[in-house]
C-alpha positions as CSV (number, residue, x, y, z in Angstrom):
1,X,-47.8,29.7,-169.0
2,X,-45.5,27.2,-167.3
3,X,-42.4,29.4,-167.9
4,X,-44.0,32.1,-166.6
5,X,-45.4,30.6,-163.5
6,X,-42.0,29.0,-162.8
7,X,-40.7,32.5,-163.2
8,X,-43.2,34.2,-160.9
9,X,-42.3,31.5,-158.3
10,X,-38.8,31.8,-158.2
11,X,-39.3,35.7,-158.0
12,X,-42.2,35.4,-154.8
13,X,-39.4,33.0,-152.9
14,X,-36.6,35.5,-153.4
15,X,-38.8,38.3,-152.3
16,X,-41.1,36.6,-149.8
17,X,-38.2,33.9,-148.2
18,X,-40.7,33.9,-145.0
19,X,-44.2,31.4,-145.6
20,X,-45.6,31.6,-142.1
21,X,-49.2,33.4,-141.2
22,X,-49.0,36.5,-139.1
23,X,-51.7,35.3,-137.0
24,X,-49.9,34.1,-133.2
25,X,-50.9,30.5,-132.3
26,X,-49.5,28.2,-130.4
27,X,-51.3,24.9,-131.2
28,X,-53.7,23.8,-134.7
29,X,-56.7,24.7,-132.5
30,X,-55.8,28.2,-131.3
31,X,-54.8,28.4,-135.3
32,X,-58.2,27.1,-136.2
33,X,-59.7,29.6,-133.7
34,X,-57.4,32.5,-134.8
35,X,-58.1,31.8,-138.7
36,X,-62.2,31.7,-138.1
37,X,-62.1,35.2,-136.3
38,X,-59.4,36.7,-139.1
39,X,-62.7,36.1,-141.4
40,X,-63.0,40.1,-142.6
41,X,-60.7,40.8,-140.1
42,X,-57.2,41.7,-140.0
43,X,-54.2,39.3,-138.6
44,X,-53.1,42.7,-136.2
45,X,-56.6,42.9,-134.4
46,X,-57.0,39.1,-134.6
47,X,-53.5,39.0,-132.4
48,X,-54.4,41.5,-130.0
49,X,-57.4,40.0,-128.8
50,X,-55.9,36.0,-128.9
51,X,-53.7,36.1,-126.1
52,X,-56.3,37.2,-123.5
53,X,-58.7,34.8,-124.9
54,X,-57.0,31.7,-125.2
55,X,-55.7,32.1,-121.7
56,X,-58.9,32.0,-120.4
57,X,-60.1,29.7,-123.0
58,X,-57.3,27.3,-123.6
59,X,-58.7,24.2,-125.4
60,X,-62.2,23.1,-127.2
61,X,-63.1,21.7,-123.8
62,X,-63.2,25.1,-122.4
63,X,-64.9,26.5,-125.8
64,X,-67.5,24.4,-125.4
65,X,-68.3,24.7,-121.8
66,X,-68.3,28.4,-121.9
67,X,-71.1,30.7,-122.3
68,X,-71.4,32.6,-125.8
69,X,-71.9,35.5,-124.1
70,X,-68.7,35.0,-121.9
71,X,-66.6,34.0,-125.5
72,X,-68.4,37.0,-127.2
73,X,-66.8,39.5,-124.6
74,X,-63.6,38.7,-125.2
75,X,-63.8,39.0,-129.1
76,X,-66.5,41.7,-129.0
77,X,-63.5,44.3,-131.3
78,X,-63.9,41.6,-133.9
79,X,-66.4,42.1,-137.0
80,X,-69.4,39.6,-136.5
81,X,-68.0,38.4,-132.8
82,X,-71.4,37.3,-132.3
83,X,-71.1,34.7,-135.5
84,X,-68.1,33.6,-135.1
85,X,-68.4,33.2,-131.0
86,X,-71.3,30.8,-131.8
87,X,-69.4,29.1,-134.8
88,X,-66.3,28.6,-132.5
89,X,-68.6,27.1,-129.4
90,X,-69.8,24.5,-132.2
91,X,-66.8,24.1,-133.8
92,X,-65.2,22.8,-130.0
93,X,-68.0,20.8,-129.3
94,X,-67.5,19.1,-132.3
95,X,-64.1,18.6,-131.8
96,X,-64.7,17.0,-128.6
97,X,-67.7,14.9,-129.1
98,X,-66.2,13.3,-133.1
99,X,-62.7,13.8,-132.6
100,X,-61.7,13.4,-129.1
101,X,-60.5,17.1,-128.9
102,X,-57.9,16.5,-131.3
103,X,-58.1,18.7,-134.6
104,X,-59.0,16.9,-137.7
105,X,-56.1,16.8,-140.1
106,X,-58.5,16.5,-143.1
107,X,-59.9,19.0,-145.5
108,X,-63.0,16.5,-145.6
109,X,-63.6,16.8,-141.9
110,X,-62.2,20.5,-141.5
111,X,-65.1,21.9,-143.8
112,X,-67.9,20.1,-141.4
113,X,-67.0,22.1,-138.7
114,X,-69.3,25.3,-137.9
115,X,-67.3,28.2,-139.2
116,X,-64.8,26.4,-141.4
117,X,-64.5,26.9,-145.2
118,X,-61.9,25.9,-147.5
119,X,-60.0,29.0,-146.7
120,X,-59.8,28.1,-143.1
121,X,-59.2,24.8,-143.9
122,X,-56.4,25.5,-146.0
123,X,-54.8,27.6,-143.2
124,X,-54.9,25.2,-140.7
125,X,-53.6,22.2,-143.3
126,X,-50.4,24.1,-144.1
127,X,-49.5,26.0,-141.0
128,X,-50.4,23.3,-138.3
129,X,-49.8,20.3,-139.5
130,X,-47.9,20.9,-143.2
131,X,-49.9,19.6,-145.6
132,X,-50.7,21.1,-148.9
133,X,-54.3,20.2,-149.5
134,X,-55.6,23.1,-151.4
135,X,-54.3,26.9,-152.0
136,X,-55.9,29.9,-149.5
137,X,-57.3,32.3,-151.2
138,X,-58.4,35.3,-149.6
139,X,-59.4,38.9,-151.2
140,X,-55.0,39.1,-151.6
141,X,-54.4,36.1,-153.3
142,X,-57.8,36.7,-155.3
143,X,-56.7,40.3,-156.0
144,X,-53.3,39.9,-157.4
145,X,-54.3,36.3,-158.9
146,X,-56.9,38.3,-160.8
147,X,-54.5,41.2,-161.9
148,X,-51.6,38.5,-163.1
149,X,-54.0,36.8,-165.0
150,X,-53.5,33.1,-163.5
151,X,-57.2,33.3,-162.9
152,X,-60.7,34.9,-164.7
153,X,-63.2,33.9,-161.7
154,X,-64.4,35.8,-158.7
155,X,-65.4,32.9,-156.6
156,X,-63.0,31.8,-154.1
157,X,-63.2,28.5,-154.5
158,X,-62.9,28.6,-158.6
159,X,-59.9,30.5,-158.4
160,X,-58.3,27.8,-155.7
161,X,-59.1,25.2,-158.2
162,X,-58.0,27.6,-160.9
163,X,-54.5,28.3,-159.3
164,X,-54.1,24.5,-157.9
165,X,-53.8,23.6,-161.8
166,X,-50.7,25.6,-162.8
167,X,-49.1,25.7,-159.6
168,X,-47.0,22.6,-157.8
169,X,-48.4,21.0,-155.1
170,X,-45.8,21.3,-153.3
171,X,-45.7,25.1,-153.0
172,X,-49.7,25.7,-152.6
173,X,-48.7,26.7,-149.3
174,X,-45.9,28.8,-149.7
175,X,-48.0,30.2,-152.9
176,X,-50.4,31.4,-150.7
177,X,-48.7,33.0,-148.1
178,X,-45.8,34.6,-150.5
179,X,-49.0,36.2,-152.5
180,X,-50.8,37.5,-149.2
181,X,-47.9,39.7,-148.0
182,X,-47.1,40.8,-151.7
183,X,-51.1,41.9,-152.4
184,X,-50.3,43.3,-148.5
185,X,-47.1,45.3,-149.3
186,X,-47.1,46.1,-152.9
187,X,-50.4,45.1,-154.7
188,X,-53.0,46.9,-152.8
189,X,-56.8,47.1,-153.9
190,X,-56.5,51.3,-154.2
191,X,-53.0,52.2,-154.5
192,X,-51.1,49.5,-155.8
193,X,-47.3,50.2,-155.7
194,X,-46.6,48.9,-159.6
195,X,-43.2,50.6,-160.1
196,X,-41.9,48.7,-156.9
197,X,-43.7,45.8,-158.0
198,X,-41.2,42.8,-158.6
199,X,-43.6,40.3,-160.9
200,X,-44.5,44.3,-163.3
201,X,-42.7,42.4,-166.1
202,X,-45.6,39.2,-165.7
203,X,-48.8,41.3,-164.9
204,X,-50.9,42.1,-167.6
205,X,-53.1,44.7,-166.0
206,X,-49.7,46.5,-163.9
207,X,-49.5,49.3,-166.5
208,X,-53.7,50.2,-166.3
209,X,-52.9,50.7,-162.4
210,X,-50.0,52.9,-162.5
């Protein structure tokens, strides 16, 4: 299993070079904000609604002043706005009443925060501040983990811990993001593409999906 997860790596790198998130942010807040309403969402809608929000809601201080009604009708083209306006409106107020409006840099004190799960947590970790605390897993990364066999759960969170045992820390991160845009591009839920499909040789269940 080593070999082949060494193997696997080296392949995702070469294909993937890029490790960044498609979602547009300009500081680990707007990140955190961006990441909660990407929730059963995709990155593209996520970054057409961001700009336009965060200029009129810049920080946590102005999150947590606003109205819900006034946050909801700027994401209202996002699936369960409603949630996620009220999860973001706590999440700020947090931030400014524990943390000084400052971002917590812990996956401890992420995971308190209204709205925040692991996944989120994760995203924020890596992207904002570099740190490789745990492995996102979202329905990509659970898909093709699934399908190369690194992983027999279906709970997120099991198949973060499942994946943070075979692969280095220091690539959790760049993991992640390398398997997002390969379950994006090649390894689709439907249709996967497996004759264009550089890890074919590794993946157990490749042949079935043809």
């Amino acid at each position: 299993m080593e070999t082949t997860i060494r193997a696997i790596l080296k392949i995702l790198e070469k294909q993937y070079p890029e490790t960044k998130t498609a979602l547009e942010f300009k500081t680990p807040f707007q990140l955190l904000v961006a990441t909660i309403l990407s929730a059963q969402t995709t990155d593209v809608q996520v970054n057409k609604i961001t700009p336009q929000l965060f200029k009129t809601f810049p920080d946590p201080q102005d999150f947590a002043n606003a109205q819900i009604k006034d946050i909801e009708k700027h994401i209202s083209s996002i699936n369960f706005y409603r949630n996620k306006a009220k999860n973001i409106k706590l999440a700020s107020e947090k931030i400014m009443a524990e943390y000084n409006g400052v971002v917590p840099q812990t996956m401890e004190e992420l995971i308190k925060l209204p709205g925040v799960a692991r996944k989120t947590a994760n995203v924020v970790l890596n992207q904002a501040f570099g740190k490789n605390e745990g492995i996102v897993v979202d329905t990509h990364v659970k898909r093709v983990s699934q399908r190369l066999g690194l992983t027999k759960n279906t709970d997120p969170v099991k198949i973060e811990f499942d994946l943070m045992k075979i692969i280095p820390q220091k690539q959790w991160g760049s993991f992640s993001f390398r398997i997002v845009q390969h379950g994006r591009k090649i390894c689709m839920a439907k249709t996967p593409l497996c004759n264009d499909c550089c890890l074919l040789k590794f993946c157990p269940t490749g042949k079935n999906l043809k």
